[in-house]
N, C-alpha and C positions, 0 to 999 in steps of 0.2 A: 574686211568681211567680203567675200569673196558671194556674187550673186548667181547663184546656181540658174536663176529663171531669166536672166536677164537677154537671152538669145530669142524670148517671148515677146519684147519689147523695141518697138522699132521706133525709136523718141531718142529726144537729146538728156542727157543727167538732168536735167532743171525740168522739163517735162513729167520723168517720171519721182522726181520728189515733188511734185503738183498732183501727180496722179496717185503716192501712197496719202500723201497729206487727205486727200475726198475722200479714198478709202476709209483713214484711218474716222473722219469725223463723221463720215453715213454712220462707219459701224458703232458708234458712241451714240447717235441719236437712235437706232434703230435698235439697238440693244438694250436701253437703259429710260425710252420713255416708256412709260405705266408702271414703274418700280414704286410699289405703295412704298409711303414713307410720312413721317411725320418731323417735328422741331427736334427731336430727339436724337435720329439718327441721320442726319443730310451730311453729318462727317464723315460717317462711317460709307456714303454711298459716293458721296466728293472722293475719297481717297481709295475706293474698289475702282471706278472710273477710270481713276488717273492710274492706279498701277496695273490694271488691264491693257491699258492704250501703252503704256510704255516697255510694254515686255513684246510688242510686235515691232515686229522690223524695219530700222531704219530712223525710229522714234529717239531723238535725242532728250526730249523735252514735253511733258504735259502738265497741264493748270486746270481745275477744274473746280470750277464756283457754280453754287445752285442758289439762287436768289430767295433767302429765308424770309424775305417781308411777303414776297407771293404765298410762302407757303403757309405762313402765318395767317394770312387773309383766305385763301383756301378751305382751309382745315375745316373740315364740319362737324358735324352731331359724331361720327366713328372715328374721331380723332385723329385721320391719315387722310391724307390724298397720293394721287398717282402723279409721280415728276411727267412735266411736260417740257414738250424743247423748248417754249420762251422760258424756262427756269435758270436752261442750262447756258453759263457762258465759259466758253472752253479756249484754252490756248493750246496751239501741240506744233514743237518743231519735228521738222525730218529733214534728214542730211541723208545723201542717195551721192555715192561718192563724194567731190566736191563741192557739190552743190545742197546748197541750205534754204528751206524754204519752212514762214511760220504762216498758222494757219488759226483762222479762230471758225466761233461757231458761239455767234448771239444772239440775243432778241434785238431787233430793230420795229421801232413802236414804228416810223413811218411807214412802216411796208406790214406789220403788223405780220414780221415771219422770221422765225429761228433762223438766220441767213448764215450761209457755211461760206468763207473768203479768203482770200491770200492777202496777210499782213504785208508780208513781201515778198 
């Protein structure tokens, strides 16, 4: 694949699959928190996630789990709640020429924050 924008970017190939990897998991949290949803359908929004994120470029690989016991415990009197990022735990590779880099984006109870990181 040949990168049209790549004369934009003054970084090494491992830099900028570091830099679409943040891209790709901002826009997964910023897109997809307050998405009412209930036990019913967390498949159906598990599997929009992942195939949104994997149709952008550069994306070899996405995983997307939403933590059903939160949403179980959530759930009020109107049957739904709104996903929030400690729901979501996310996996997504991006390979940027040579270079391969995986990235998650999970709840870390110590820090008590949906933390976005490089697996490697």
């Amino acid at each position: 694949m040949v990168d049209e924008a790549a004369s934009y970017f003054h970084c090494t190939d491992k830099e900028r699959a570091i830099f679409e990897a943040g891209i790709k998991l901002g826009s997964i949290y910023h897109q997809y928190v307050g998405v009412p949803m209930n036990l019913s359908n967390i498949s159906a929004i598990e599997t929009a996630i992942t195939q949104s994120v994997r149709v952008q470029p550069f994306v070899i690989d996405a995983k997307v789990s939403i933590n059903r016991a939160m949403v179980k415990k959530s759930t009020g009197h109107y049957k739904y709640v709104t996903l929030k990022g400690e729901m979501l735990d996310v996996s997504i590779t991006i390979k940027y020429n040579e270079e391969e880099v995986r990235a998650k984006m999970r709840y870390i109870e110590s820090l008590d924050y949906p933390l976005m990181y490089l697996e490697e």
